[in-house]
C-alpha positions as CSV (number, residue, x, y, z in Angstrom):
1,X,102.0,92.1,88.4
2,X,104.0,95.3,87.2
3,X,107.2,93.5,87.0
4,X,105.6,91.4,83.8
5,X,104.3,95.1,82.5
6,X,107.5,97.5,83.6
7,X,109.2,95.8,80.2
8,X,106.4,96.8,77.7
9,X,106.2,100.3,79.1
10,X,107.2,103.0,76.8
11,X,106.6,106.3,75.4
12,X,103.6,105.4,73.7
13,X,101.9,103.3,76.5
14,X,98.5,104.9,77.8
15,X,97.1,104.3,81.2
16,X,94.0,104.7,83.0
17,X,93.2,105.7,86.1
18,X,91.2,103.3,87.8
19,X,87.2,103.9,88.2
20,X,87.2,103.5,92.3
21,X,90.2,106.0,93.0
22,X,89.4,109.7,93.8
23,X,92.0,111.9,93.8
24,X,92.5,115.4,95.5
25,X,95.8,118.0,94.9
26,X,96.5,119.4,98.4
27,X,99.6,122.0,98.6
28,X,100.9,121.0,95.0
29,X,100.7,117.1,96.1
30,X,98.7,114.3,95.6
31,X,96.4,112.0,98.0
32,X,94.5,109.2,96.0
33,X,91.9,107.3,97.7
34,X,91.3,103.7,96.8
35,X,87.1,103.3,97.5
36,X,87.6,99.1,97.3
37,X,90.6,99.1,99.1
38,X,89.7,101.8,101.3
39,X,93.3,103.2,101.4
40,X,95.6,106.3,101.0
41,X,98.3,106.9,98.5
42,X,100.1,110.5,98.4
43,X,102.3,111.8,95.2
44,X,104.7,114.3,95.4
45,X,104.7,117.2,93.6
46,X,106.3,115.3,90.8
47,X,103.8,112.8,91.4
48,X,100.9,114.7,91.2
49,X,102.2,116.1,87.6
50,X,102.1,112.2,86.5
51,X,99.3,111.7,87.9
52,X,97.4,114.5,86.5
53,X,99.0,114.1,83.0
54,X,97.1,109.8,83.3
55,X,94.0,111.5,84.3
56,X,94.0,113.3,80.7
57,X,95.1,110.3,79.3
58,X,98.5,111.7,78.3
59,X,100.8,108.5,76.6
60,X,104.2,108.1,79.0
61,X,106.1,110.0,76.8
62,X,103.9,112.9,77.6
63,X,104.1,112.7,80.8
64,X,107.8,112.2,80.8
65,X,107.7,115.8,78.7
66,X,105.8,117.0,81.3
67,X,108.0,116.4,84.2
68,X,110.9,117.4,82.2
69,X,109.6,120.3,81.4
70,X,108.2,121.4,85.1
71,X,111.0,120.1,87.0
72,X,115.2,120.1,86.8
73,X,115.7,116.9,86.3
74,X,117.8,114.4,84.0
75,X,115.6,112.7,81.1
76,X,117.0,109.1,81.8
77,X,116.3,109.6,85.1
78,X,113.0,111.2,85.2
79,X,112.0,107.9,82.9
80,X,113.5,105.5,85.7
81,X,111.5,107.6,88.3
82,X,108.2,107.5,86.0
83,X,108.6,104.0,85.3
84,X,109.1,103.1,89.2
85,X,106.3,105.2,89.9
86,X,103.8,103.7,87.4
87,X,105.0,99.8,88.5
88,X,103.7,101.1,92.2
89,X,100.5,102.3,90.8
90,X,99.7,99.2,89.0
91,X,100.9,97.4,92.0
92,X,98.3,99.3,94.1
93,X,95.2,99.0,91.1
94,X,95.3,102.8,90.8
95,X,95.8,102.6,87.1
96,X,95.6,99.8,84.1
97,X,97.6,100.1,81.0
98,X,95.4,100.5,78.2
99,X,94.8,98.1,75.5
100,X,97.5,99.2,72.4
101,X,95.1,101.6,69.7
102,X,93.8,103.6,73.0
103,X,90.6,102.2,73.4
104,X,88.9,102.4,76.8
């Protein structure tokens, strides 16, 4: 599923976080709990900035500001890393990418 969407991902690309996750910040990390599925997923720090910024339905250029801004990291890399971690979340059904014109 993600590897048809990781293409059309870019700055201005909105997600949502899925209706059936919950998610709680424990020590400056993430753990997200799928209701459905009944499973765990944990972010990193760095994670739980991303995941934070999709909650407030920052665009992926946003987000990418914000973990450029927060952490010591390379830009082209931090969008490889944002872009890897988004795939997995869509993999998972934590988020959806929202229809272009932001309407949920």
């Amino acid at each position: 599923m993600s590897a048809d969407l990781i293409p059309t991902l870019g700055p201005q690309t909105r997600l949502k976080t899925a209706p059936q996750v919950r998610s709680r910040e424990i020590g400056g990390e993430a753990v997200l709990l799928d209701l459905e599925a009944g499973t765990y997923f944990g972010l990193n720090a760095a994670g739980a900035v991303v995941w934070k910024c999709l909650e407030r339905s920052k665009s992926l250029g946003e987000v990418h500001a914000a973990l450029t801004g927060h952490f010591e990291v390379d830009a082209e890399r931090a969008w490889a890393d944002l872009v890897e971690l988004i795939g997995n979340l869509l993999d998972r059904g934590l988020v959806t990418v929202e229809p272009a014109g932001g309407a949920s």
